[in-house]
Structure formats: structure tokens, C-alpha cells
FIKOLZA-1660 file (N, C-alpha, C; in steps of 0.1 Angstrom, whole numbers, plus 5000, padded with zeros to 4 digits):
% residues 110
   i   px   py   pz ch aa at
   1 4916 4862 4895  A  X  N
   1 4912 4875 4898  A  X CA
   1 4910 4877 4913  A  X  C
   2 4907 4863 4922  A  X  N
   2 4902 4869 4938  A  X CA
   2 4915 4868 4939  A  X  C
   3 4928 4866 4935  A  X  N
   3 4943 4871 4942  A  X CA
   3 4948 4883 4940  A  X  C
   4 4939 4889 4934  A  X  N
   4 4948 4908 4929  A  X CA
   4 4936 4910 4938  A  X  C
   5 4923 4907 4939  A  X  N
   5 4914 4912 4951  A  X CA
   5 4914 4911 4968  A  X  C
   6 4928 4896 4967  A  X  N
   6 4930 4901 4980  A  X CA
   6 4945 4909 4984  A  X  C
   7 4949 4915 4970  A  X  N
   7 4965 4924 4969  A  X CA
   7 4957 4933 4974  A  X  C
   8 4945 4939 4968  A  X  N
   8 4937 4950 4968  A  X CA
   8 4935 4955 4987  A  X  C
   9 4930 4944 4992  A  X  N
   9 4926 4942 5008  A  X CA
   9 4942 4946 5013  A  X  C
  10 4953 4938 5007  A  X  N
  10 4966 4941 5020  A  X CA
  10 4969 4956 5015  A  X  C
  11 4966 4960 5005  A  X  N
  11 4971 4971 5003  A  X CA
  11 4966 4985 5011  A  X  C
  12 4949 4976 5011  A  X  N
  12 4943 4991 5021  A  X CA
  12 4948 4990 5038  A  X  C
  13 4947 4977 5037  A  X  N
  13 4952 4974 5052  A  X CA
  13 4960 4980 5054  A  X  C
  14 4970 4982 5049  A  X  N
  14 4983 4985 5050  A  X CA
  14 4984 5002 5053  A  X  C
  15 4976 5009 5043  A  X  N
  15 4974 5020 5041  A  X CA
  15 4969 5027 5058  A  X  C
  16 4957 5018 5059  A  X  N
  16 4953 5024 5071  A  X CA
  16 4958 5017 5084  A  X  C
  17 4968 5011 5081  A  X  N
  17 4979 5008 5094  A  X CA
  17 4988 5020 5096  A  X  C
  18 4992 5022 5081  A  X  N
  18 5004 5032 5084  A  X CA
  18 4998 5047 5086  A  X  C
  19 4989 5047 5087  A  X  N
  19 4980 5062 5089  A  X CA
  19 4976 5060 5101  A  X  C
  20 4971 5050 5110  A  X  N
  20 4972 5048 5123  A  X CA
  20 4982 5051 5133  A  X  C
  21 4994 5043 5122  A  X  N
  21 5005 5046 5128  A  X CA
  21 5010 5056 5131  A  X  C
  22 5012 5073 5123  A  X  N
  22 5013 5086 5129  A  X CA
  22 5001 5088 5138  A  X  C
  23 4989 5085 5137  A  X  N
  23 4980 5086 5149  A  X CA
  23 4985 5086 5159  A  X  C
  24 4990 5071 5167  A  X  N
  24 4992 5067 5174  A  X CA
  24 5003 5072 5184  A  X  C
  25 5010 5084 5180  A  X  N
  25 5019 5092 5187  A  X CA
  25 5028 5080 5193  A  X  C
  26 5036 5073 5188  A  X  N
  26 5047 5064 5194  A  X CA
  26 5039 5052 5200  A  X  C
  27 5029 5050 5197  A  X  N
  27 5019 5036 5205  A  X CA
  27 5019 5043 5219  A  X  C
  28 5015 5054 5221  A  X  N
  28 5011 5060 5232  A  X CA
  28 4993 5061 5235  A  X  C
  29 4986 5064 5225  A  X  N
  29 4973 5062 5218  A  X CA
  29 4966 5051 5221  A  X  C
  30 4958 5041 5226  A  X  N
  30 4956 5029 5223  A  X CA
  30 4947 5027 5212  A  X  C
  31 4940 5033 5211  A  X  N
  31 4928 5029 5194  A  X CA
  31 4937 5027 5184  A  X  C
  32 4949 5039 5181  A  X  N
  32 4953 5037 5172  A  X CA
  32 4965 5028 5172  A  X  C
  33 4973 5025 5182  A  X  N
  33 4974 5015 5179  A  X CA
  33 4973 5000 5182  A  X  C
  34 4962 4996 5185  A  X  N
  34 4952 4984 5179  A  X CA
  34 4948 4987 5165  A  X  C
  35 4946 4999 5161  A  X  N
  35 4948 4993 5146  A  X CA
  35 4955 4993 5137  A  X  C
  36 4968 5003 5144  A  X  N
  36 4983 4994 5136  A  X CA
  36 4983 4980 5133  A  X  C
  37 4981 4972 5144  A  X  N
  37 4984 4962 5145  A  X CA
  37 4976 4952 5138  A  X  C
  38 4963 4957 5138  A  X  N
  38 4955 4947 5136  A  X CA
  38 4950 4948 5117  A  X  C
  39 4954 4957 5114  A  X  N
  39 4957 4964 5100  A  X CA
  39 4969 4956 5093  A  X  C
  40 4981 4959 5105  A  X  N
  40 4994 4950 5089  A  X CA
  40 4992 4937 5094  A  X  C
  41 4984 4933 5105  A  X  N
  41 4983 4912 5104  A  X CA
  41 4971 4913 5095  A  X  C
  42 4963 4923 5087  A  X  N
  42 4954 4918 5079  A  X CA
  42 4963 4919 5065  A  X  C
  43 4972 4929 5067  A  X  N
  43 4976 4928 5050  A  X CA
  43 4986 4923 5048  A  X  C
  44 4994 4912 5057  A  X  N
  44 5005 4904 5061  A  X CA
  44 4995 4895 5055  A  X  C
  45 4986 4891 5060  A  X  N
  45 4977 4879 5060  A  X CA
  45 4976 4879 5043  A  X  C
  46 4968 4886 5040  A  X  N
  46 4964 4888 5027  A  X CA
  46 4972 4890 5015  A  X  C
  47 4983 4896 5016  A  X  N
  47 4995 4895 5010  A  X CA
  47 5003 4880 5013  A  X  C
  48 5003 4872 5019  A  X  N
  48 5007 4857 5016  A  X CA
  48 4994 4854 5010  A  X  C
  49 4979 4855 5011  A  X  N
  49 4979 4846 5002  A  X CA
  49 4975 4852 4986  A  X  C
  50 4985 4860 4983  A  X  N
  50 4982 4867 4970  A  X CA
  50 4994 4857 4962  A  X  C
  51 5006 4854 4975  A  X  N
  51 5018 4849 4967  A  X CA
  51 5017 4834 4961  A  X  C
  52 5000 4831 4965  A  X  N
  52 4999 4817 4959  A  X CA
  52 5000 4815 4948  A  X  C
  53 4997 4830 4939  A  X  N
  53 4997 4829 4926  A  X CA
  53 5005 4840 4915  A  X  C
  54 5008 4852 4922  A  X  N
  54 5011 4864 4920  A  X CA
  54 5025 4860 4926  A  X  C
  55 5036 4863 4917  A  X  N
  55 5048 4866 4913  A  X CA
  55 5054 4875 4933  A  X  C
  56 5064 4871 4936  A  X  N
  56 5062 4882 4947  A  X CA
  56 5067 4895 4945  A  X  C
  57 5077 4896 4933  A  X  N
  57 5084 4906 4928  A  X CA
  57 5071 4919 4924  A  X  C
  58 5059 4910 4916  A  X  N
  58 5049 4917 4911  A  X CA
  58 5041 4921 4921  A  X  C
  59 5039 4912 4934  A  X  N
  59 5027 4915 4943  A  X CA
  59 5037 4925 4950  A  X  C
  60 5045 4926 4954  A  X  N
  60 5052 4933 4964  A  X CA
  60 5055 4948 4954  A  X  C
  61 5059 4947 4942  A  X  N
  61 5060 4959 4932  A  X CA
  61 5047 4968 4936  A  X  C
  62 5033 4960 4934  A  X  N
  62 5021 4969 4937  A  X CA
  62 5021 4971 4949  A  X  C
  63 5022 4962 4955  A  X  N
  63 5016 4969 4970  A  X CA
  63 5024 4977 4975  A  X  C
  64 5038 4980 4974  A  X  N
  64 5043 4988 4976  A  X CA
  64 5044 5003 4973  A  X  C
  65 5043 5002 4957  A  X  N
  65 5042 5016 4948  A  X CA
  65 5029 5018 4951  A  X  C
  66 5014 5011 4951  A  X  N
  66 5001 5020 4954  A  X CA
  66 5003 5022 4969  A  X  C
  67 5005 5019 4980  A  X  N
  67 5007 5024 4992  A  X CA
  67 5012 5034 4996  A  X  C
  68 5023 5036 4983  A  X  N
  68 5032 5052 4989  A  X CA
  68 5024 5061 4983  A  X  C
  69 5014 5058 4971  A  X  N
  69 5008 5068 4964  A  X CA
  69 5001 5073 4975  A  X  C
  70 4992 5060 4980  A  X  N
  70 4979 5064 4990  A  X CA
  70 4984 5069 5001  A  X  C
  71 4993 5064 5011  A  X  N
  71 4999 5071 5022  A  X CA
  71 5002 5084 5020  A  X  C
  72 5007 5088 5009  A  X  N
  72 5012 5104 5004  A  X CA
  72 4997 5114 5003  A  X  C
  73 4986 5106 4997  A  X  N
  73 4972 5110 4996  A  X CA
  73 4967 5113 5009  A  X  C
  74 4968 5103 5017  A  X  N
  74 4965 5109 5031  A  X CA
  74 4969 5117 5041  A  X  C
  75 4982 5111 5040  A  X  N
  75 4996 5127 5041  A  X CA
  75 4986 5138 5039  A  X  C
  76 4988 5140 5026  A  X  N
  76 4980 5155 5027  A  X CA
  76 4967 5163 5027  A  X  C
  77 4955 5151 5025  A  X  N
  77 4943 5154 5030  A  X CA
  77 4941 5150 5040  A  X  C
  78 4941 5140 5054  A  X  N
  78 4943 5138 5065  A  X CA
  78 4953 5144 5073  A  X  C
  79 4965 5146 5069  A  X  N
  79 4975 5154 5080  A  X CA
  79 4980 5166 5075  A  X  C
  80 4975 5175 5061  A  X  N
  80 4979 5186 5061  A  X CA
  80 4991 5187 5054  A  X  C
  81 4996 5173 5050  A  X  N
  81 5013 5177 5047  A  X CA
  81 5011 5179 5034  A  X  C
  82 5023 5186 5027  A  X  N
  82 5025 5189 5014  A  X CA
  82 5028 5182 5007  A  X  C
  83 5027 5183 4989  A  X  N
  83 5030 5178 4982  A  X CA
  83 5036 5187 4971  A  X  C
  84 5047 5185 4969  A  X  N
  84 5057 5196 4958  A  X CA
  84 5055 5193 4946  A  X  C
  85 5061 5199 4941  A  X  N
  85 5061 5191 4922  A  X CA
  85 5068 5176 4920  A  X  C
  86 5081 5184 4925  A  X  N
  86 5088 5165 4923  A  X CA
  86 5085 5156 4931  A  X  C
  87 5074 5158 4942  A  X  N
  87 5067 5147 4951  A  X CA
  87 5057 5139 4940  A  X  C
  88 5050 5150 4934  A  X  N
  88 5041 5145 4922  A  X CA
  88 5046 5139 4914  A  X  C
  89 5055 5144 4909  A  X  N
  89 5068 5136 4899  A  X CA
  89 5065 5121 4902  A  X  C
  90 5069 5120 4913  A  X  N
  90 5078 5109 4917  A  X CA
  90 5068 5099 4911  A  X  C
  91 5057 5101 4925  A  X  N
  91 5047 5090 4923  A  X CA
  91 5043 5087 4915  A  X  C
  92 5038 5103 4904  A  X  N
  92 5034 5094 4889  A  X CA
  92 5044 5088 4881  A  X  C
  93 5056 5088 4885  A  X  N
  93 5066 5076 4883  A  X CA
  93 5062 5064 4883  A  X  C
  94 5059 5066 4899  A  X  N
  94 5059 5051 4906  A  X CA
  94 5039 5042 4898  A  X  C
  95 5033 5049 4899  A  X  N
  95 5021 5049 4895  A  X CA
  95 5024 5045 4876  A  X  C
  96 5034 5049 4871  A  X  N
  96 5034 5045 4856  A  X CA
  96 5042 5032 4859  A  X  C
  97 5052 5031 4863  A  X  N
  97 5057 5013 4867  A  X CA
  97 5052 5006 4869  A  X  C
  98 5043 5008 4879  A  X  N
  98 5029 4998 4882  A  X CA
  98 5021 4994 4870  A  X  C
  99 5023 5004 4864  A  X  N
  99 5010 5001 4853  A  X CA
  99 5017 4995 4843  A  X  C
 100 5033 4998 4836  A  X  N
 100 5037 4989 4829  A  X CA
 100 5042 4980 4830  A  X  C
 101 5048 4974 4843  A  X  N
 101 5043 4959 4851  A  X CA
 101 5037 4950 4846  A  X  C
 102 5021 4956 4849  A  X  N
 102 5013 4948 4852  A  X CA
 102 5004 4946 4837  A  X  C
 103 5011 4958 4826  A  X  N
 103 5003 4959 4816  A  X CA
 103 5011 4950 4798  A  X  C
 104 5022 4949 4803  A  X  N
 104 5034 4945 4798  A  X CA
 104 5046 4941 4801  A  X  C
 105 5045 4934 4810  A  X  N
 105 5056 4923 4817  A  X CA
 105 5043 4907 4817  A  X  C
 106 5049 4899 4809  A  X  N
 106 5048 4885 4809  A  X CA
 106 5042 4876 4823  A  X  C
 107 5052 4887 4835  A  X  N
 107 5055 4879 4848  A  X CA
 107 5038 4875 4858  A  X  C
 108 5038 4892 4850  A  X  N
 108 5022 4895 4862  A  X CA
 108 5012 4889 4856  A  X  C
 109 5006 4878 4864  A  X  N
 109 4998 4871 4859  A  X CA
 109 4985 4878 4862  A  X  C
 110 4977 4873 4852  A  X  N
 110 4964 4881 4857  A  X CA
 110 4952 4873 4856  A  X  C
% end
């Protein structure tokens, strides 16, 4: 269970690296980016050691699909941007794959 808890950590890291990262106007910014950086070496970090036990097809499946959910979440309550129907579509695509993954695939250990 503490290896989906530290998918959970690279995933927010991640989130608030890449939300930094439009911050940071081209690493023109310095706050923001210091915490690009210091954000994906936590969820670089934390994502190796999720692969000690978690499949990397499976860890990298989650951390990928909940990141675009959340980056898109922030997209549009932090930066204003939109979300269309088939934007919604998508993710609750991406957000149902995740879940039958991890709820019905053998692979994802839990």
C-alpha cells in the first residue's frame, strides 16, 4: 500500500511541476521555476520507487492518465482555460481505464 502512496506523491509532484511550469513564462520566473524542478526530481524520485513493486506499465498508466485529468483541472480553475464536451469525454475515458486497470487487470498489484 506505501507504493500506490508514493505513485500518489509523484503524481501531485508532477501536477504541480507542470503548473509551475506555465507559470514560469519559459524559466524566465525564478520561483516558478525552482519549482519545476524541484517538483519532477520529487516525482522522478517517487515514481522509481513505486517500480519496486508496481508493474511500470501500471505505475506509469496512473500517473499518467490522473495527471492529465488534474493538469486539465487546473487548466481551468487556475488558468481560465476551457473545457468542451469532448475534452470531458476524453478524460472520463482516461479516468475509466484507470479504474479498469487497476480494478480488473491481474497485473496491478495492490
Amino acid at each position: 500500500m506505501k507504493n500506490w502512496l508514493f505513485l500518489v506523491i509523484a503524481i501531485v509532484s508532477e501536477t504541480i511541476a507542470t503548473s509551475a511550469l506555465k507559470s514560469s513564462a519559459g524559466f524566465t520566473k525564478l520561483l516558478p521555476s525552482l519549482l519545476v524542478v524541484a517538483g519532477y526530481g520529487i516525482a522522478f524520485y517517487f515514481l522509481s520507487l513505486t517500480l519496486r513493486t508496481i508493474p511500470i506499465g501500471i505505475a506509469y498508466a496512473v500517473w499518467s492518465g490522473v495527471g492529465i485529468v488534474l493538469i486539465a483541472l487546473v487548466g481551468w480553475l487556475v488558468f481560465g482555460q476551457k473545457l468542451d464536451t469532448p475534452a470531458l469525454l476524453g478524460m472520463g475515458l482516461i479516468v475509466a481505464g484507470v479504474v479498469v486497470m487497476n480494478v480488473f487487470s491481474r497485473t496491478a498489484q495492490h
